[in-house]
Backbone as CSV, one residue per row, in Angstrom:
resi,resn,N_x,N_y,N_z,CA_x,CA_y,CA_z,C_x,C_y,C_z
1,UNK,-21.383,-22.480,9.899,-20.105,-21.837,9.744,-20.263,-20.332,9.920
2,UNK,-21.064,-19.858,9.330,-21.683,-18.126,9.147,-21.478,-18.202,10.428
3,UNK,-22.541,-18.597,11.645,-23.131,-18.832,12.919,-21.540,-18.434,13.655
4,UNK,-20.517,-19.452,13.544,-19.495,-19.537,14.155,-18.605,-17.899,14.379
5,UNK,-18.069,-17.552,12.807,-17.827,-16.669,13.090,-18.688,-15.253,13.328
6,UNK,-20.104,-15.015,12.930,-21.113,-14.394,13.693,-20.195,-14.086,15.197
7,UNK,-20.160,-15.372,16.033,-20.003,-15.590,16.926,-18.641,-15.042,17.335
8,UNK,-17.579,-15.001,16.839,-16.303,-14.411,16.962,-16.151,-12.972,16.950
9,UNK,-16.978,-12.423,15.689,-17.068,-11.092,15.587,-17.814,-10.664,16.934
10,UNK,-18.991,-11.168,17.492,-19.761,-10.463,18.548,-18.613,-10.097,19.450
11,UNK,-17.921,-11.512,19.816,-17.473,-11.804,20.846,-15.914,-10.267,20.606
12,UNK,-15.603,-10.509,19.719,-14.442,-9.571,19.558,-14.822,-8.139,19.493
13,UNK,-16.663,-7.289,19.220,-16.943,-6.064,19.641,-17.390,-6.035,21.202
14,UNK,-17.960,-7.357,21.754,-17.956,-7.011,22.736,-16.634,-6.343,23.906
15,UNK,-15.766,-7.134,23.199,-14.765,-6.784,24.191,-13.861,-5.569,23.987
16,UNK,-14.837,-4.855,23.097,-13.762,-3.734,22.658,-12.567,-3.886,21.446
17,UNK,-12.226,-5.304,20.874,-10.994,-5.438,20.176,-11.349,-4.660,18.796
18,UNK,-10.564,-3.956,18.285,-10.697,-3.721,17.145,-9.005,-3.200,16.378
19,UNK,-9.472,-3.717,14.718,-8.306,-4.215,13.916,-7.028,-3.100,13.934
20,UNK,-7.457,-2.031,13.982,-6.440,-0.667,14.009,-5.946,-0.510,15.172
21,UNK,-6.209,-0.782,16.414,-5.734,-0.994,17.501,-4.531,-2.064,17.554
22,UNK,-4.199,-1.967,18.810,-3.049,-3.176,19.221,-4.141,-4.022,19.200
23,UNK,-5.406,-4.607,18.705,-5.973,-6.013,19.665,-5.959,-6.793,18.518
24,UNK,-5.112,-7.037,17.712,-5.315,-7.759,16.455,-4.839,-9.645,17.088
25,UNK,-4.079,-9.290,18.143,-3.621,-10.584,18.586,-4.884,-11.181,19.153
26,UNK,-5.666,-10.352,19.540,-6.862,-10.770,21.061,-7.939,-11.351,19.836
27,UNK,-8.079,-10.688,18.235,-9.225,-11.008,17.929,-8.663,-12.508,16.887
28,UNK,-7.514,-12.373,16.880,-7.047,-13.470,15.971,-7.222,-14.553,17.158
29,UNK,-7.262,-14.710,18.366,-7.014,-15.996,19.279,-8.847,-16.157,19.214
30,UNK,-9.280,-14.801,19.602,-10.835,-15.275,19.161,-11.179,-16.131,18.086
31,UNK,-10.735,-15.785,16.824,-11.101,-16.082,15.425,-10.272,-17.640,15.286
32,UNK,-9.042,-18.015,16.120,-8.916,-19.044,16.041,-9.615,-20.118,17.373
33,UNK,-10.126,-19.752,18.477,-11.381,-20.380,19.312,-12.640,-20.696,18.556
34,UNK,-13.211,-20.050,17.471,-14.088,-20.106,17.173,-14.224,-21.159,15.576
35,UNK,-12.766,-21.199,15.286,-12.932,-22.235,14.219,-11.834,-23.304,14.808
36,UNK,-11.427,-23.561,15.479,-11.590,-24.636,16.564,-12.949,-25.228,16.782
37,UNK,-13.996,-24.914,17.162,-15.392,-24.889,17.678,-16.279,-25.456,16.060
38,UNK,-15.425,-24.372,15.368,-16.026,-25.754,14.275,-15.426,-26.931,13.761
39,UNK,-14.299,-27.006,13.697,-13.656,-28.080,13.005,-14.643,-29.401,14.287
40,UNK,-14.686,-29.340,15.348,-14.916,-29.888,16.535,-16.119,-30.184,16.664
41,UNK,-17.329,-29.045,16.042,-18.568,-29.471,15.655,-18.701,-30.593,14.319
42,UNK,-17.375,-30.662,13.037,-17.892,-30.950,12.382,-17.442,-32.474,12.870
43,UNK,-16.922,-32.871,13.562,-15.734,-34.647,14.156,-17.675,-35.094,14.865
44,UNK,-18.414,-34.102,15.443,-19.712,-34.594,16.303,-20.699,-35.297,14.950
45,UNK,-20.599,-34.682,13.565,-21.387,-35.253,12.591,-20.609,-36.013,11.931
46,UNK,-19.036,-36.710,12.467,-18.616,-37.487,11.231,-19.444,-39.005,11.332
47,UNK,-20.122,-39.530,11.971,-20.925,-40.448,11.846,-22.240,-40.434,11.369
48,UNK,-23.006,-39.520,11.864,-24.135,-39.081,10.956,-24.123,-38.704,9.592
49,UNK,-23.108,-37.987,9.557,-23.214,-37.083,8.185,-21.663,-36.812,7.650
50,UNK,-21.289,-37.823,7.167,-19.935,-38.209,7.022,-19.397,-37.133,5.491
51,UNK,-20.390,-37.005,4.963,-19.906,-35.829,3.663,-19.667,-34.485,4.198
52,UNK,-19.987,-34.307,5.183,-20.106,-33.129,6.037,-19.422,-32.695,6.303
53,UNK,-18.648,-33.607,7.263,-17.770,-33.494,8.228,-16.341,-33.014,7.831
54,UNK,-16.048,-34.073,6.754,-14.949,-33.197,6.019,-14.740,-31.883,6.000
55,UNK,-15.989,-31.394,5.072,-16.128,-29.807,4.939,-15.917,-28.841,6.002
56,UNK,-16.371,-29.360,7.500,-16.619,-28.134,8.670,-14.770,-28.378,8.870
57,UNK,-14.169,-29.908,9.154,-12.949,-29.634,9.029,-11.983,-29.131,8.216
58,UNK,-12.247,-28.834,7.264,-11.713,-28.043,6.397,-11.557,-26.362,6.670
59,UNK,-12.787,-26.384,6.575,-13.157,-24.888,7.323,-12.633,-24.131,8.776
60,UNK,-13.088,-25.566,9.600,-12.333,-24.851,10.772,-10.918,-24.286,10.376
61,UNK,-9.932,-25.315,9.777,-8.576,-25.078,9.583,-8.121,-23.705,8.836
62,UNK,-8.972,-24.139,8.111,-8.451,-23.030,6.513,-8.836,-21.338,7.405
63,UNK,-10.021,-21.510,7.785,-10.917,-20.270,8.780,-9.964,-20.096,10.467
64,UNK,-8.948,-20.931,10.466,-8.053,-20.607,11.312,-7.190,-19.958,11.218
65,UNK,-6.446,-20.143,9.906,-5.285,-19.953,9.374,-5.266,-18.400,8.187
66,UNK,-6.219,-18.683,7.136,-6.223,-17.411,6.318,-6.372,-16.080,6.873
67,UNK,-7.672,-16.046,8.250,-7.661,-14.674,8.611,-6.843,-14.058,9.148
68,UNK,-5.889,-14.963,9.897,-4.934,-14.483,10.685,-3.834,-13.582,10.002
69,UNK,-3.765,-14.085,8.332,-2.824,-13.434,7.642,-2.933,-11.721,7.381
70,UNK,-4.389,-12.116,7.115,-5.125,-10.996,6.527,-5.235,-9.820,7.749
71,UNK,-5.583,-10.541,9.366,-5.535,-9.476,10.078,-4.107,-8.975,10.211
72,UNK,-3.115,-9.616,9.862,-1.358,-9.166,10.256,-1.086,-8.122,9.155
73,UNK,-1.716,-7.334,8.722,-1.467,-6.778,6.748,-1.309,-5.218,7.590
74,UNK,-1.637,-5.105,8.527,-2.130,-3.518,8.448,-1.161,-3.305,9.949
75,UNK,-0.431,-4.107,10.438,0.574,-4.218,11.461,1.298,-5.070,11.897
76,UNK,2.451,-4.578,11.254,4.399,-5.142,11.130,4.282,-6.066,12.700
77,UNK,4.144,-5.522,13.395,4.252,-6.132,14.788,3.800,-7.648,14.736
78,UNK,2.311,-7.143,14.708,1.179,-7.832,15.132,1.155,-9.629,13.994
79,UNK,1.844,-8.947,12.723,2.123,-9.795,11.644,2.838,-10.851,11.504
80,UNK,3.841,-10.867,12.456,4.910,-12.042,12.872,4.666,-12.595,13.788
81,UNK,3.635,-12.042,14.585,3.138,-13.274,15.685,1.854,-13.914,14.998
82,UNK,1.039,-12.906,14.347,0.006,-14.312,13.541,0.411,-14.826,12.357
83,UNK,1.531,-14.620,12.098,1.851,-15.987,11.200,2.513,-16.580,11.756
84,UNK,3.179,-16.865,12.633,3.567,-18.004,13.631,2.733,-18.498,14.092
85,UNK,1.747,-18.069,14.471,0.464,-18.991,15.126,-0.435,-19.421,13.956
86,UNK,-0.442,-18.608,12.995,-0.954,-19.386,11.969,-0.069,-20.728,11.278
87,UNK,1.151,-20.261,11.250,1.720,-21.865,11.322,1.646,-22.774,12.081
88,UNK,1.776,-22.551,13.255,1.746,-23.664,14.042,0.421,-24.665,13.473
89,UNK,-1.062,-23.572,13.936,-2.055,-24.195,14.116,-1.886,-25.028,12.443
90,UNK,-1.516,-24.648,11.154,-1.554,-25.613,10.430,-0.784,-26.685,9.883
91,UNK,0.542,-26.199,10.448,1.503,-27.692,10.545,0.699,-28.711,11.884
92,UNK,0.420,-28.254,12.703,-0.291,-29.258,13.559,-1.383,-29.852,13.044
93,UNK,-2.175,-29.576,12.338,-3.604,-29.483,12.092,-3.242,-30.613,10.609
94,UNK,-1.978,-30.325,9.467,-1.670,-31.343,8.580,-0.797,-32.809,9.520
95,UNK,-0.456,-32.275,10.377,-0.129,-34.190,10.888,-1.246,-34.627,11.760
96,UNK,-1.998,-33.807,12.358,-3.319,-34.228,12.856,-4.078,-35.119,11.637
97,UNK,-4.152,-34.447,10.570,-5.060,-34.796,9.358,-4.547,-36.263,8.524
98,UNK,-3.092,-36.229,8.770,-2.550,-37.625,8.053,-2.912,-38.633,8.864
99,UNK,-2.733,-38.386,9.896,-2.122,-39.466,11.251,-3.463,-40.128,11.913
100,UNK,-4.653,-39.012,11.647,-6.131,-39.913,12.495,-6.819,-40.837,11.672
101,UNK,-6.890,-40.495,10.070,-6.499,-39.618,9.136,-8.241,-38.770,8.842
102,UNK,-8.020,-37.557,8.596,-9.201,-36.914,8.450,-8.734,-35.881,7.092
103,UNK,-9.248,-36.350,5.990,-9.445,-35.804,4.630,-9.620,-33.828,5.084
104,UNK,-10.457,-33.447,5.754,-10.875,-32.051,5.367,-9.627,-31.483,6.057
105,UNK,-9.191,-31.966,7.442,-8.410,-31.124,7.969,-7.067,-31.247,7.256
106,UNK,-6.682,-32.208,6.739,-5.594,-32.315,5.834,-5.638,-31.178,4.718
107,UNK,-6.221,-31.187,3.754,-6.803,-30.341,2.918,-6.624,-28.862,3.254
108,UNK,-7.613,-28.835,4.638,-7.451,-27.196,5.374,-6.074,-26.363,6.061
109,UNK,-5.240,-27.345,6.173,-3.814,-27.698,6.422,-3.062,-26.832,5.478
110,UNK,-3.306,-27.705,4.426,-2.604,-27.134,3.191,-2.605,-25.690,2.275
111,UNK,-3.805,-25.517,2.690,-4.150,-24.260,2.524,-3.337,-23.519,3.097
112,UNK,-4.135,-23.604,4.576,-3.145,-22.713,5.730,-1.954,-22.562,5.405
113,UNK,-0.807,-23.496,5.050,0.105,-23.494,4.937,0.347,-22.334,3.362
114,UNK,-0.295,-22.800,2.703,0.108,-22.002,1.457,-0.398,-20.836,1.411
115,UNK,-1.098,-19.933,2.362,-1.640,-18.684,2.750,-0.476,-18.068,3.646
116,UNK,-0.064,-19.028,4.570,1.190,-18.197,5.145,2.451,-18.138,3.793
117,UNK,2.740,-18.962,3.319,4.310,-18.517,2.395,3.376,-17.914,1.797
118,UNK,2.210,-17.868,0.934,1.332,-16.649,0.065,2.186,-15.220,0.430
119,UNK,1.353,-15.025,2.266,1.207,-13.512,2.915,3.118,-13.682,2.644
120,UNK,3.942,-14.406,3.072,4.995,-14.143,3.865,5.801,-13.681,2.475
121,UNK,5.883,-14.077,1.149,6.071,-13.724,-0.121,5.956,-12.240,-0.462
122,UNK,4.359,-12.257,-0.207,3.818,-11.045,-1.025,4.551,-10.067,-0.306
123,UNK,5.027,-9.908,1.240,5.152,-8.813,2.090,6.602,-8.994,1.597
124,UNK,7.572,-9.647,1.469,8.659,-9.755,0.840,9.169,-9.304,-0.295
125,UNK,8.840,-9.619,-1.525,9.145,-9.113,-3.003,8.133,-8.548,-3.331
126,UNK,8.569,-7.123,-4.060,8.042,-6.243,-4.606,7.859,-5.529,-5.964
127,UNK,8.420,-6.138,-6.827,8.699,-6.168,-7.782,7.499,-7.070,-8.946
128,UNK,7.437,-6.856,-10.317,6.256,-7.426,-10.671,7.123,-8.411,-11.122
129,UNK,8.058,-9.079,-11.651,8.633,-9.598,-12.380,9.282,-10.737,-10.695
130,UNK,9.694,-10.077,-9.726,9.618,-11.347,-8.509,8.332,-11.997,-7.910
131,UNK,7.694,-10.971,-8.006,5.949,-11.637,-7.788,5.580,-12.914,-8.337
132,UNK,5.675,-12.380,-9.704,4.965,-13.149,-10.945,5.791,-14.684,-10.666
133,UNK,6.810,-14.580,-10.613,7.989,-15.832,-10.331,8.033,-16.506,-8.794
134,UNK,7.380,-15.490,-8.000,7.448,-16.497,-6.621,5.805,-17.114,-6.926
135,UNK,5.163,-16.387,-7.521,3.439,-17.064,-7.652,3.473,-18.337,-8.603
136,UNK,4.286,-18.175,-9.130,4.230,-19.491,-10.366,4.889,-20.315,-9.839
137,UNK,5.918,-20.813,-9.230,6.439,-21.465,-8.176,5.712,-22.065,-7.355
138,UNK,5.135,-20.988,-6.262,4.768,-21.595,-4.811,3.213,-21.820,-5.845
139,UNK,2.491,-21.598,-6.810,1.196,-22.175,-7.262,1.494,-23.776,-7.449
140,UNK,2.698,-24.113,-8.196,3.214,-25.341,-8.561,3.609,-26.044,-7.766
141,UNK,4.112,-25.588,-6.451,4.371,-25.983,-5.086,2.970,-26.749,-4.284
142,UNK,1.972,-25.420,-4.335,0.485,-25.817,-3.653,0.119,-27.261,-4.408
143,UNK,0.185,-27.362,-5.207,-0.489,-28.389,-6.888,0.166,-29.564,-6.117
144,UNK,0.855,-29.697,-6.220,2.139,-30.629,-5.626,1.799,-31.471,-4.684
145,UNK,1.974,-30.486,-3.280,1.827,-30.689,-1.395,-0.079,-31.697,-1.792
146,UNK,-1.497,-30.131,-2.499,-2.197,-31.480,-2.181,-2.432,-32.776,-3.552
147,UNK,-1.759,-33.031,-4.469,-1.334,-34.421,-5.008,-0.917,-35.245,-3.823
148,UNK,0.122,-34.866,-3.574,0.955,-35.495,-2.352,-0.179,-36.077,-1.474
149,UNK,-0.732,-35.138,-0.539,-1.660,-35.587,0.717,-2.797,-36.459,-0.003
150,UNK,-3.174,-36.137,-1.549,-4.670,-36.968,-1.475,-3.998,-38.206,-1.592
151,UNK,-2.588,-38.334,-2.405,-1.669,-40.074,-2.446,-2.058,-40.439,-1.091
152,UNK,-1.584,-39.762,-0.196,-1.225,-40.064,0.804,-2.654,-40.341,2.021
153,UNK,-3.667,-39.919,1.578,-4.720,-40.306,2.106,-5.497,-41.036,1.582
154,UNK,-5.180,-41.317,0.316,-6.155,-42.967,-0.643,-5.114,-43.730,-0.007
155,UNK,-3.515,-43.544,0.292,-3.091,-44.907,0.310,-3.124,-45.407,2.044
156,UNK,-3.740,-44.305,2.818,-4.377,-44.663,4.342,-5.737,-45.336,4.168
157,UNK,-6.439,-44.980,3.228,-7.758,-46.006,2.829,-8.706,-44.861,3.660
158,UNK,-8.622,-43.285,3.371,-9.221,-42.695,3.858,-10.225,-42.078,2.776
């Protein structure tokens, strides 16, 4: 996993991208190629090493989805296109996860998902007293969604 994004970062100084610049889009498509590359390494060990595999899918997802938020923090622009692509990739990535059915990417899904309303919240209300009330909510919300998916993946016999 280290290895992977190792691999993203090279790839994103080689090319010049960097976060204060406009290239926040160029290094987020990197950063989501490269955990692609793992979720994809970890489907090559789900027969060998089936405890595994979960985990790298997890990772790929979650390592798709969280940084993207985090790189959108420091530019308004740049911020509404990676959380759209950070949604996508994890609403796709949770019906991918029900439907094959694969436990980690489901899981990593959910995350994703609750990292975007997280970012999309926090940049929204400002106040300590709306904070405190959208966090206790969408925490009880997260609790919820994965109850829901693990029902929903014991009762796939996954």
């Amino acid at each position: 996993m280290g290895a992977t994004y190792t691999a993203a970062a090279a790839a994103s100084s080689l090319a010049g991208l960097s976060v204060r610049d406009s290239s926040v889009v160029g290094i987020g498509i990197i950063l989501v190629v490269a955990s692609a590359a793992l979720a994809t390494f970890g489907e090559t060990l789900r027969r060998r090493q089936p405890a595994v595999h979960a985990f790298f899918g997890f990772a790929g997802v979650a390592g798709a989805t969280i940084p993207l938020y985090l790189l959108g923090s420091n530019n308004e622009t740049a911020s509404i296109h990676l959380d759209i692509l950070g949604g996508i990739i994890a609403s796709v990535a949770l019906l991918a996860g029900v439907a094959i059915p694969r436990a980690g990417i489901a899981y990593g899904a959910v995350v994703g998902l609750a990292g975007l309303v997280l970012d999309i919240g926090l940049r929204n209300f400002h106040t300590s007293t709306s904070i405190g009330v959208f966090l206790t909510v969408f925490g009880a919300a997260v609790i919820g969604a994965l109850v829901a998916v693990s029902a929903l993946m014991r009762a796939r016999g996954k």
